[in-house]
N, C-alpha and C positions, 0 to 999 in steps of 0.2 A: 378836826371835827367839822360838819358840813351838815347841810339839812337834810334832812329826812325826804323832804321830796324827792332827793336823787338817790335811790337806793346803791346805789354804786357806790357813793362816796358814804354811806355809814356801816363803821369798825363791824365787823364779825357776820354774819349769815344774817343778814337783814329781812330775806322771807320769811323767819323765823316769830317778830315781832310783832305783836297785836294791837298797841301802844306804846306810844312815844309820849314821855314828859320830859321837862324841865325844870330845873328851879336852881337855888345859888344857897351856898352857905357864908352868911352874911357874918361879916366877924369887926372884929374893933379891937384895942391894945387901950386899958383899962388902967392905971398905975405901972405900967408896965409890964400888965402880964394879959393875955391875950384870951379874949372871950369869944364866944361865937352864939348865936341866935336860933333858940329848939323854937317849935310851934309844939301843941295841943291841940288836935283836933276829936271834938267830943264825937261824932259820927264811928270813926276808929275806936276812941279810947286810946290813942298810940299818940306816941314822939317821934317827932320827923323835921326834916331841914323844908323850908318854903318849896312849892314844888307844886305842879300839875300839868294837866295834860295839854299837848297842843290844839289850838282853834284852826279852823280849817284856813289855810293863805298865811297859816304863819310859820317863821321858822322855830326851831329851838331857840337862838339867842335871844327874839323877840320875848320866846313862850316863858321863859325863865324869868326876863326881868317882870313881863306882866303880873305873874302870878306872885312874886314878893310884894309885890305893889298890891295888888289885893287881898294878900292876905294879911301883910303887917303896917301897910303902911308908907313900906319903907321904900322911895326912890333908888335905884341902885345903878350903877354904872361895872359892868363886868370885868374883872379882872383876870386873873389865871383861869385854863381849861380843868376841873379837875377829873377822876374816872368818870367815868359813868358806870351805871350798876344796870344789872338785869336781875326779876323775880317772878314767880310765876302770880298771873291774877284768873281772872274768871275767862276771860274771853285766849285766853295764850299768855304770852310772854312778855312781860314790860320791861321797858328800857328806860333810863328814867337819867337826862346829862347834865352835870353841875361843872357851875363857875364858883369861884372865891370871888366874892365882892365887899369890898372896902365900905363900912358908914362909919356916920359919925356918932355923935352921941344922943343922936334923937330915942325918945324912946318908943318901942313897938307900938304899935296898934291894932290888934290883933279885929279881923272882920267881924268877927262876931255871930258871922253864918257857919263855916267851916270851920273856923279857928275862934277857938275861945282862949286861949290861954298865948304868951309867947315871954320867954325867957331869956336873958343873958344869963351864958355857966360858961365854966371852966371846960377845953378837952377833958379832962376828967370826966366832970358829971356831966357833960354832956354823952361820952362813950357809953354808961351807967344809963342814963335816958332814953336812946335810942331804941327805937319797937322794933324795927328792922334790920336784924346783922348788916346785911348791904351797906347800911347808909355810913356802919364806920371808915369803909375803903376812902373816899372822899374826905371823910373827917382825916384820915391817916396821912391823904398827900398833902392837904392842906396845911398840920400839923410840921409835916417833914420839912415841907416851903417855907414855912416861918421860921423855924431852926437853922434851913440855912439860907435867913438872908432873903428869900427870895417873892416873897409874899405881898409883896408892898412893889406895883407896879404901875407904869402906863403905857398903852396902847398908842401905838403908829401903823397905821393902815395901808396896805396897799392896794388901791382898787384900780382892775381892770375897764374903761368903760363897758359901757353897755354895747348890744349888739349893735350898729353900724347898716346901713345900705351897703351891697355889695362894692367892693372898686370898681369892675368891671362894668357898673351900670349906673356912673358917677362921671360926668365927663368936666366937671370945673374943678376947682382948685382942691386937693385934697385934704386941706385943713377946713372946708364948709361941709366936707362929706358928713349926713346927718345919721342921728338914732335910725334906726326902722324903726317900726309899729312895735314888733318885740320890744326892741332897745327900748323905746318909749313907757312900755310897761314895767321892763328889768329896773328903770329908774326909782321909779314910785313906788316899786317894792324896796329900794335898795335907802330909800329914803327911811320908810321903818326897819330896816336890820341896824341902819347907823346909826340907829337910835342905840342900841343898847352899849353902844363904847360913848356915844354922841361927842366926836370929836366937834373942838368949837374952831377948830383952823383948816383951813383945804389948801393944799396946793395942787395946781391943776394946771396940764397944758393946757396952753388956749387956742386949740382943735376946736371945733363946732364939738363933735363927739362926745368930748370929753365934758367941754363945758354943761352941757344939756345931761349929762348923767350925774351931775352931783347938782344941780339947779334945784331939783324939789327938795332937798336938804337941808341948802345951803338956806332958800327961800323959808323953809318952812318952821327955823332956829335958829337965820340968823347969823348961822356961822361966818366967821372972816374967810374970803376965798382969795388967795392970791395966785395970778397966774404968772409960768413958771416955764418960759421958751423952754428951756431948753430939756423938758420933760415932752417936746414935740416929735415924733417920729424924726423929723428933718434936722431938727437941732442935734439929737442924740446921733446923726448919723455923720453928723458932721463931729461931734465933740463929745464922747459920751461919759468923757471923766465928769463933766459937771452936771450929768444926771445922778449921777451914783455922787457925785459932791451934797445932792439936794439928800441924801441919807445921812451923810457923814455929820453935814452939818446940825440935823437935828438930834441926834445921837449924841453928839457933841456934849448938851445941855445938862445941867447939872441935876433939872428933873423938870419935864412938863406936861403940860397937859396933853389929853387926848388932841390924835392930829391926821388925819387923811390925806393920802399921796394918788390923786388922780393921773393915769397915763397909759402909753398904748402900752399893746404885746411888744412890737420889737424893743422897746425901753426895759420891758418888764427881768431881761436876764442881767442886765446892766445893776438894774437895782436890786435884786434877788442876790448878787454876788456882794455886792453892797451889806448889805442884813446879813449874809452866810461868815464876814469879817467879824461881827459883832456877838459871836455865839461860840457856843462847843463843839465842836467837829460831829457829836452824833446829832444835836440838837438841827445844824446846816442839813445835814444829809436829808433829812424830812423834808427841805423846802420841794418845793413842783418846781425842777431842773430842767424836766423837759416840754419843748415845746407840742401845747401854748403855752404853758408857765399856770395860767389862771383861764376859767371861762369866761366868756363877756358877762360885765358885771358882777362878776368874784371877786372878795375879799378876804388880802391874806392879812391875818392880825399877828402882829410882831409885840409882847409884852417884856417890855424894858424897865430893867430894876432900877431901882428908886436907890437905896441902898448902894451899889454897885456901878454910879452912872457909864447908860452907854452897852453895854451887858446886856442879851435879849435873852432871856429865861424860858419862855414858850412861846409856840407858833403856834397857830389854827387858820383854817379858812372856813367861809363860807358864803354860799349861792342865794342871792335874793329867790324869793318865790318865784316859783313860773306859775302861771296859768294855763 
C-alpha cells in the first residue's frame, strides 16, 4: 500500500477512481473476546468503520488516522494493512483503505457533527450492522488475523532518506553530502506520515542526509535518535553483517515498541534480506528486491507479531507527499 499521489503504486486501474478515503477498524480484546468499533452516522442513516476522504497534501496513512480522531475521539497508532474496498458514489468510483488498529479501553466519543452514535460489538453484530457489504471484507481479514495469532503487532520501519544533492556536484566529504530543496520538503512531509506508526526510537546513520531527514520528527516528538555507523554507506561497505545485525537485533526483542531504521540505498538490500529471514517465503517475495529497493524518502513498514516474537506478519510501503 502506498499513496495515492503516485498512481503507479495504487492496487488495480487507478484511473478508474474518483475518491480516495481512509479510515481503520479499531478493535480491543474485552474478557477475552474481541470487539471492534461501528460508528452511526445520522446524514447516511448507515453503519460504517471511522473512515473519510483525503485532504489535499495528505497521504492515506495520515487520512485514516486523522479521521478516527475526528470522528471518535480516539488517538490511534496503525497496525496491520487490511483490504481495501471499492463502491460506486456520485462522482465514479471510491476506494476507501483500512488499517487494524489496536486501543485501549477509552471510551468513544463520537463528534457529534457526522457521527452521532459509536459502539463496541462483537464480529457478529458487527457483520449484522454494517450498511455497506464492502465493509465486511476488512472485517473478515481482520477477524482471520485474530484467529491466527496475528493481530496484535509492532511496526519497524525502514526509511530510505530523502532526496540528496547530486554526487557528482558534491565535491567534500560524502557523509556532509546534504537534502536538496526536494529532500528538504520529502522530510517535513515524511515527518506527518510517521506520525501514524509514531515510532518513539530512530536509528540512523550519521550521514548529514540521513540525519536531516528524520530531524523534523525526531524534533517535533521527541523521539530518542541514535546513530548507528555502521548503517553508513562506507561502514556497510566495509562490514555489512552488522547492518543487517542492526535488524536481527531488534527482531530479537520479545515485543516493542514502534521503531524507525534511517539509511542509504546501497545498505537498503543488506537489510531488506535481513526482514525476508524473519517472514514466509510468499510474504519476502513482496519485498522491493530490486534496485532502488525504496524511493527517496520511502517507507517500508515491517509489522512484527507480538504473539510470535520476531515473526513479520505484513509489509507496506509508502511515499511522503510530493508537491
Amino acid at each position: 500500500m502506498r499513496s495515492t499521489e503516485h498512481l503507479e503504486d495504487v492496487p488495480g486501474d487507478a484511473t478508474e477512481i474518483s475518491v480516495y478515503a481512509a479510515g481503520a477498524l479499531c478493535w480491543r480484546v474485552k474478557k477475552k473476546k474481541l470487539e471492534l468499533l461501528l460508528i452511526h452516522r445520522q446524514r447516511y442513516d448507515d453503519w460504517s468503520w471511522p473512515k473519510g476522504k483525503l485532504d489535499q497534501g495528505e497521504t492515506l496513512a495520515e487520512c485514516a488516522v486523522r479521521e478516527v480522531f475526528e470522528e471518535v475521539g480516539l488517538p490511534i497508532t496503525l497496525g496491520i494493512p487490511l483490504p481495501f474496498i471499492r463502491y460506486a458514489v456520485k462522482p465514479g468510483l471510491k476506494e476507501v483503505h483500512y488499517w487494524a488498529a489496536e486501543v485501549d479501553d477509552m471510551p468513544p466519543l463520537p463528534d457529534g457533527k457526522e457521527v452521532d452514535t459509536a459502539v463496541w460489538c462483537s464480529p457478529t453484530k458487527a457483520r449484522g450492522l454494517l450498511s455497506n457489504p464492502s465493509d465486511v471484507e476488512p472485517l473478515d481479514a481482520l477477524i482471520a488475523a485474530h484467529e491466527a495469532g496475528t493481530l496484535e503487532t509492532w511496526p519497524l520501519l525502514v526509511v530510505r532518506h530523502a532526496k540528496a544533492k547530486p554526487r557528482s556536484a558534491w565535491t567534500r566529504a560524502e557523509g556532509e553530502r546534504p537534502l536538496a530543496a526536494t529532500g528538504k520538503r520529502q522530510a517535513l512531509s515524511l515527518q506527518r506520515l510517521l506520525m501514524a506508526w509514531h515510532p518513539g526510537k530512530i536509528l540512523t546513520s550519521g550521514w548529514m542526509r540521513c540525519i536531516a531527514t528524520i530531524s523534523p520528527y525526531a524534533q517535533a516528538t521527541k523521539a530518542k535518535v541514535k546513530v548507528v555507523q555502521s548503517l553508513t554507506e562506507a561502514d556497510h561497505k566495509r562490514n555489512p553483517a552488522k547492518a543487517s545485525a542492526v535488524i536481527d537485533k531488534l527482531l530479537a526483542k520479545s515485543k516493542s515498541s514502534a521503531v524507525a531504521v534511517c539509511t542509504h540505498r546501497p545498505v537498503l538490500p543488506t537489510l531488506l534480506e535481513a526482514l525476508a529471514a524473519h517472514m514466509a517465503p510468499s510474504l519476502a517475495a513482496t519485498l522491493p528486491l530490486g534496485d532502488p529497493h525504496l524511493a527517496p524518502g520511502e517507507i517500508l513498514v515491517a509489522h512484527v507479531s507480538v504473539n510470535d516474537p520476531g515473526r513479520i506478519v505484513a509489509v507496506e510501503q509508502h511515499r511522503p507527499y510530493e508537491d
